[in-house]
N, CA, C and O of each residue as an XYZ file, in Angstrom:
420
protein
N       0.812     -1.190      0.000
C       0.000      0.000      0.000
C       0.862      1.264      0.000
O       0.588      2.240     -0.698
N       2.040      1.190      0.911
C       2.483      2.567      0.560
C       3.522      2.956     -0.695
O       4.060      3.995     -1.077
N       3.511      1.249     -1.222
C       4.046      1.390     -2.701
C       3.367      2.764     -3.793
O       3.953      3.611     -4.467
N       2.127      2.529     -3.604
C       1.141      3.532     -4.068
C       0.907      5.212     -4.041
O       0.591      6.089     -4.845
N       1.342      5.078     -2.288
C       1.262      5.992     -1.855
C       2.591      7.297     -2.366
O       2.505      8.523     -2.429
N       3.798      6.311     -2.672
C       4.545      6.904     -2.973
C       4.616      7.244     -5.010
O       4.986      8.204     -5.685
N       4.123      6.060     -5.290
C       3.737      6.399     -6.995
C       2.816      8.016     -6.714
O       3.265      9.106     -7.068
N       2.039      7.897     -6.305
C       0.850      9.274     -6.509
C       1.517     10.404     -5.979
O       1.210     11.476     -6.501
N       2.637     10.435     -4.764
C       3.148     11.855     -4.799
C       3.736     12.054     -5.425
O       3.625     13.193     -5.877
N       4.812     11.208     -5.983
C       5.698     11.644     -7.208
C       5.124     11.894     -8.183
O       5.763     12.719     -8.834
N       3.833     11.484     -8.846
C       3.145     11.944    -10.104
C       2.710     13.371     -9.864
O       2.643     14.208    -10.764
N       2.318     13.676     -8.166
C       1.715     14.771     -8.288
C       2.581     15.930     -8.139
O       2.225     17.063     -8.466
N       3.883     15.606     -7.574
C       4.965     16.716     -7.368
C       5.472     16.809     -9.356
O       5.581     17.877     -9.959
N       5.743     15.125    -10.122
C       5.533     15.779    -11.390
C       5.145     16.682    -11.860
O       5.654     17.739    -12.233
N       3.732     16.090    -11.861
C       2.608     17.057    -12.636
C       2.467     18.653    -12.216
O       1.961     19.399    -13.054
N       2.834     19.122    -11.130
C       2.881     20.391    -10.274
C       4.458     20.970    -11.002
O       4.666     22.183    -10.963
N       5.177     20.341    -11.440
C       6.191     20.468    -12.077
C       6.300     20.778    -13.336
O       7.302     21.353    -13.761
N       5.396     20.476    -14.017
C       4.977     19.900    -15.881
C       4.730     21.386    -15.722
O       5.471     22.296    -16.095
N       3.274     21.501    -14.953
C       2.036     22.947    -15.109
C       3.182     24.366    -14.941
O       3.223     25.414    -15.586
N       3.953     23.920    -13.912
C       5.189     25.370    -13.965
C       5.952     25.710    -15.085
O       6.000     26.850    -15.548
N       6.745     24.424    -15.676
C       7.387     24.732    -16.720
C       6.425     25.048    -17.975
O       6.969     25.767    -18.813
N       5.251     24.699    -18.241
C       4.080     25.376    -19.150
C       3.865     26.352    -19.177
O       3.829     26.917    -20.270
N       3.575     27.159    -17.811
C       3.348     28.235    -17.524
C       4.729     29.332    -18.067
O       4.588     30.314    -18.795
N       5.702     28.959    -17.628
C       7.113     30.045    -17.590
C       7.720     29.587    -19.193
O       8.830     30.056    -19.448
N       7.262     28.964    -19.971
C       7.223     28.709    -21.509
C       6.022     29.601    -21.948
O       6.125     30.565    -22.706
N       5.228     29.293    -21.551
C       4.188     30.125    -22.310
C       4.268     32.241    -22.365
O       4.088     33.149    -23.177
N       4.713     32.022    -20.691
C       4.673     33.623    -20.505
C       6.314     34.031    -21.275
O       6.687     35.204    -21.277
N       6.974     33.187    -21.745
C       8.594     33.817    -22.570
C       7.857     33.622    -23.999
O       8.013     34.651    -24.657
N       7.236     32.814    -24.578
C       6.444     33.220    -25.688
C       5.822     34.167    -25.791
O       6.124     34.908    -26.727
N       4.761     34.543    -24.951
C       4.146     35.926    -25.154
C       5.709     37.005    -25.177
O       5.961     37.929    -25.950
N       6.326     36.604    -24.337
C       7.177     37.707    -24.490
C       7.689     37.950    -25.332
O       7.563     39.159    -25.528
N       8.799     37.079    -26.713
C       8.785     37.008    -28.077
C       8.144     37.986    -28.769
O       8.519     39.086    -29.176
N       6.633     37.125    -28.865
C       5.462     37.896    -29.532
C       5.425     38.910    -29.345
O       5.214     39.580    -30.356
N       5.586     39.683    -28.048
C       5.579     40.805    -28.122
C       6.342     41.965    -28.503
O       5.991     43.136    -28.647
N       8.012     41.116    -28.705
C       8.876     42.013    -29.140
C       8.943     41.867    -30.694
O       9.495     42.616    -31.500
N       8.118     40.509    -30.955
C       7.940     40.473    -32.317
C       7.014     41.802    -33.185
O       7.254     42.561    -34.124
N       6.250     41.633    -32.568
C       5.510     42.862    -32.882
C       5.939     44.322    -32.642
O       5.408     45.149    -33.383
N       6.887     44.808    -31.647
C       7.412     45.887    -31.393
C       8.008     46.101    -32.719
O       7.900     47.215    -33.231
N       8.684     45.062    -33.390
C      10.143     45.157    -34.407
C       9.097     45.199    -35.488
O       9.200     45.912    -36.487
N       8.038     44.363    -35.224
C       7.662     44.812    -37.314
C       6.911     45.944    -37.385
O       6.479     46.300    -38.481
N       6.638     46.691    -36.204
C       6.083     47.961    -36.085
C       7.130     48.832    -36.572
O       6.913     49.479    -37.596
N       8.434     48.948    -35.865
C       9.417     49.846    -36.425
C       9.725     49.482    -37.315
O      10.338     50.462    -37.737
N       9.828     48.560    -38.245
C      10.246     48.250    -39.562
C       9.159     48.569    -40.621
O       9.531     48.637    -41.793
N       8.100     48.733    -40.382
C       6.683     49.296    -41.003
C       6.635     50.728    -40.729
O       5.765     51.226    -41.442
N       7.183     51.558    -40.024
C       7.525     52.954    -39.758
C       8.241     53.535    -41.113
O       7.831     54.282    -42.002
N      10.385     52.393    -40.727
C      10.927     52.885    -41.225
C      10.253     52.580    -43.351
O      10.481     53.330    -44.301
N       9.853     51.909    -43.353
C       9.367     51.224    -44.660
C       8.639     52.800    -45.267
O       8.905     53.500    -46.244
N       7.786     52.901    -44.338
C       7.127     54.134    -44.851
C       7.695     55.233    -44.967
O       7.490     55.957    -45.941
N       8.590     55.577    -43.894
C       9.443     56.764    -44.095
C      10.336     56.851    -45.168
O      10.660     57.900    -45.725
N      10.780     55.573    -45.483
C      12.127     55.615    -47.149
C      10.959     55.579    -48.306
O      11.388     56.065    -49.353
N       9.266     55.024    -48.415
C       8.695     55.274    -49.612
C       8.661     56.900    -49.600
O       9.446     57.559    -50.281
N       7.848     57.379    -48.908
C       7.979     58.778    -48.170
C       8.821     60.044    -49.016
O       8.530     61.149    -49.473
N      10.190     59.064    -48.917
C      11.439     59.970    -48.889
C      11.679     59.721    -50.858
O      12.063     60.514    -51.718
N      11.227     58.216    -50.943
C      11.701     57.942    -52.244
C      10.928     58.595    -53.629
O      11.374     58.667    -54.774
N       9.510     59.073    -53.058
C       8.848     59.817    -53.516
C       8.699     61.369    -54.029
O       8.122     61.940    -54.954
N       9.588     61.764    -52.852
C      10.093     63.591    -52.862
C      10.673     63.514    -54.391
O      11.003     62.438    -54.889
N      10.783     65.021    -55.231
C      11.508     65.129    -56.330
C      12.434     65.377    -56.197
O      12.921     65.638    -57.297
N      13.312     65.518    -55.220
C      14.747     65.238    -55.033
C      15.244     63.712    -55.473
O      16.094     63.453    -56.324
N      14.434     62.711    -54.609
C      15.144     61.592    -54.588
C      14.042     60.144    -55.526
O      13.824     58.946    -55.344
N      13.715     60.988    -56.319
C      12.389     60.274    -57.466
C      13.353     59.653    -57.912
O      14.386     60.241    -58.233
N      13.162     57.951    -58.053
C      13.354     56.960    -59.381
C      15.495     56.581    -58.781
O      16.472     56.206    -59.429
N      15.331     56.879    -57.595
C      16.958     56.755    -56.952
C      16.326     55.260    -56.690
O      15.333     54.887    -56.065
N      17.520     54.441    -57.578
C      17.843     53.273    -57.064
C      18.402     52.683    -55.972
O      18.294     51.459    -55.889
N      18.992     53.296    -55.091
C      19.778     53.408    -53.958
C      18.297     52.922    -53.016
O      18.024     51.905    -52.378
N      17.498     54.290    -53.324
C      16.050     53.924    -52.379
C      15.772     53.129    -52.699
O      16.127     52.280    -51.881
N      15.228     52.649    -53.565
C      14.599     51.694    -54.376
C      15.085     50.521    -53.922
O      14.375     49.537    -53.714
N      16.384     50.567    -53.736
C      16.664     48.781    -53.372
C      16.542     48.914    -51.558
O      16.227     48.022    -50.770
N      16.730     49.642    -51.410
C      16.379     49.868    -49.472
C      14.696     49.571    -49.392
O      14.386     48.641    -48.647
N      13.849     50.112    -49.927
C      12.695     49.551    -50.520
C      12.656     48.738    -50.603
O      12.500     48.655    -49.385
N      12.627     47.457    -50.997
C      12.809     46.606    -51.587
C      13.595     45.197    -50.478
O      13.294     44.011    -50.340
N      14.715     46.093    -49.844
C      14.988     45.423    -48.704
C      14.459     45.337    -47.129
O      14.735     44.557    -46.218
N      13.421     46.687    -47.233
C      12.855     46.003    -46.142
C      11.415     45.697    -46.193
O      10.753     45.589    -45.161
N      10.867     45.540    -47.484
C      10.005     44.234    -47.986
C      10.571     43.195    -47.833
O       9.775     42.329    -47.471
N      10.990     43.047    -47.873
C      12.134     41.313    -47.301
C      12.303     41.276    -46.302
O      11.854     40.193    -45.925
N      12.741     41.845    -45.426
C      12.623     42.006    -43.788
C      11.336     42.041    -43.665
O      10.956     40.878    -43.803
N      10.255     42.871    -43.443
C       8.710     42.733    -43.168
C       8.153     40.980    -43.383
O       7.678     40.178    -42.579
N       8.528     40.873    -45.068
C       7.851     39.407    -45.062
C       8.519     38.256    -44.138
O       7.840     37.280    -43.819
N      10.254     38.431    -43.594
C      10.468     37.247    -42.043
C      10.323     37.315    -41.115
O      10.432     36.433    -40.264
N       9.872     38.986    -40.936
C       9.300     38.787    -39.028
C       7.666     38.762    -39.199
O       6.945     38.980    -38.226
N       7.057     38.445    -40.679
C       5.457     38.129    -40.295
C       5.439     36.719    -40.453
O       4.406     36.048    -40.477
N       6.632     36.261    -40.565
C       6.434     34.837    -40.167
C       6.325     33.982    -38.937
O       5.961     32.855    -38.600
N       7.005     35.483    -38.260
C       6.998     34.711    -36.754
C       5.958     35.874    -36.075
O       6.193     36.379    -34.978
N       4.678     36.245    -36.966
C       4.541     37.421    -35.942
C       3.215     36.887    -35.489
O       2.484     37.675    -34.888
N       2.879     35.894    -35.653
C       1.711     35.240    -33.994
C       2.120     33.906    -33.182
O       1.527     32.842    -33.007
N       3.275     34.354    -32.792
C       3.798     33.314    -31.756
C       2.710     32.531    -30.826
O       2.343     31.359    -30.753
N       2.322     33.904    -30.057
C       1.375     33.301    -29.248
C       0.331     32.023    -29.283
O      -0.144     31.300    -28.406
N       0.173     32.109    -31.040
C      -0.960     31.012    -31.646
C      -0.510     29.410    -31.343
O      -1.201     28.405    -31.512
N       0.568     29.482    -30.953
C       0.713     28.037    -30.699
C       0.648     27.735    -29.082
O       0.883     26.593    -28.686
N       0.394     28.562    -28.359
C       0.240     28.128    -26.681
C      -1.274     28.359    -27.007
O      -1.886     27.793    -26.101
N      -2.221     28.964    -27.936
C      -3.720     29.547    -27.321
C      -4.244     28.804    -28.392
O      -3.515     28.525    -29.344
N      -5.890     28.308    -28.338
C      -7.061     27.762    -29.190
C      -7.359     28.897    -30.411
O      -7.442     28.761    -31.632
N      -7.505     30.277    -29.379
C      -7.959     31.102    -30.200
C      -6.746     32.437    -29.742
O      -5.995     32.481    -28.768
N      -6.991     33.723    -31.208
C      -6.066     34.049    -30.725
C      -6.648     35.612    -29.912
O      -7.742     36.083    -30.223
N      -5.746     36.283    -28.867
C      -6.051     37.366    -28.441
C      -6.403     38.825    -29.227
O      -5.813     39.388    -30.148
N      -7.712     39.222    -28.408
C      -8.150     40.706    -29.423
C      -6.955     41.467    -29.394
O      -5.957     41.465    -28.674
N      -7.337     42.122    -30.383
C      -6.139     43.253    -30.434
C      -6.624     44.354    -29.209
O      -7.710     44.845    -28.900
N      -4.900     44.500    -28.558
C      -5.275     45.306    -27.512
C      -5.234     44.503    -26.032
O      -5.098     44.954    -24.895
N      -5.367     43.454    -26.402
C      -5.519     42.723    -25.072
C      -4.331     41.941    -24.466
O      -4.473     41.552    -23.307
N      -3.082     41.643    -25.166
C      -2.344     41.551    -24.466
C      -1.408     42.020    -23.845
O      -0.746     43.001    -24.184
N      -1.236     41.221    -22.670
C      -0.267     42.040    -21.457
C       1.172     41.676    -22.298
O       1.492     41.140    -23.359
N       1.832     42.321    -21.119
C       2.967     42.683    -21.902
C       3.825     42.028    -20.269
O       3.649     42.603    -19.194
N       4.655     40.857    -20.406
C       4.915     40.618    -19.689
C       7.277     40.909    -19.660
O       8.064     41.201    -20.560
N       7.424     40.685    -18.533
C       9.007     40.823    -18.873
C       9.565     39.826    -17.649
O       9.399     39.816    -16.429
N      10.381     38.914    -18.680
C      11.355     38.278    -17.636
C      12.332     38.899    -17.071
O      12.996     39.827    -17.533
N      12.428     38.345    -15.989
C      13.339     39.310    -14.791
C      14.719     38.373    -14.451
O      15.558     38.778    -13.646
């Protein structure tokens, strides 16, 4: 009998073990996500600011812009690859606006 007794605390000090490391995985994912999104925000800034610039009649039809253009369309399309992390810890995903913003310490 206390063969038993000792199977079930160890499953349950496991399992109390499993749910922590889930938890402190899940909240460094959100955290990711969230810097994921910080970065394709500033890269969607600067994107706009060089069309912006590439547009003025100073710097019309400059290839220089044009390929900076061009390069951070290429950057934009690899951080929207990683830009709903969160979707793999959640069923569904969070409204916009609603997530916390957590920071490891």
């Amino acid at each position: 009998m206390t063969f038993y007794y000792i199977i079930l605390v160890t499953s349950v000090v496991l399992n109390v073990l499993a749910c922590a490391y889930a938890i402190t995985a899940a909240r460094r994912l959100f955290v990711v996500d969230n810097n994921i999104e910080a970065i394709e925000e500033t890269f969607v800034s600067f994107q706009g600011h060089v069309e912006a610039l590439y547009e003025t009649e100073m710097y019309y039809g400059d290839e220089s812009i044009r390929s900076l253009i061009d390069h951070s369309k290429l950057v934009l399309n690899e951080i929207e690859k990683y830009d709903n992390l969160y979707l793999l810890v959640l069923d569904e995903p969070l409204p916009e606006g609603d997530s916390e913003e957590i920071e490891l310490g």
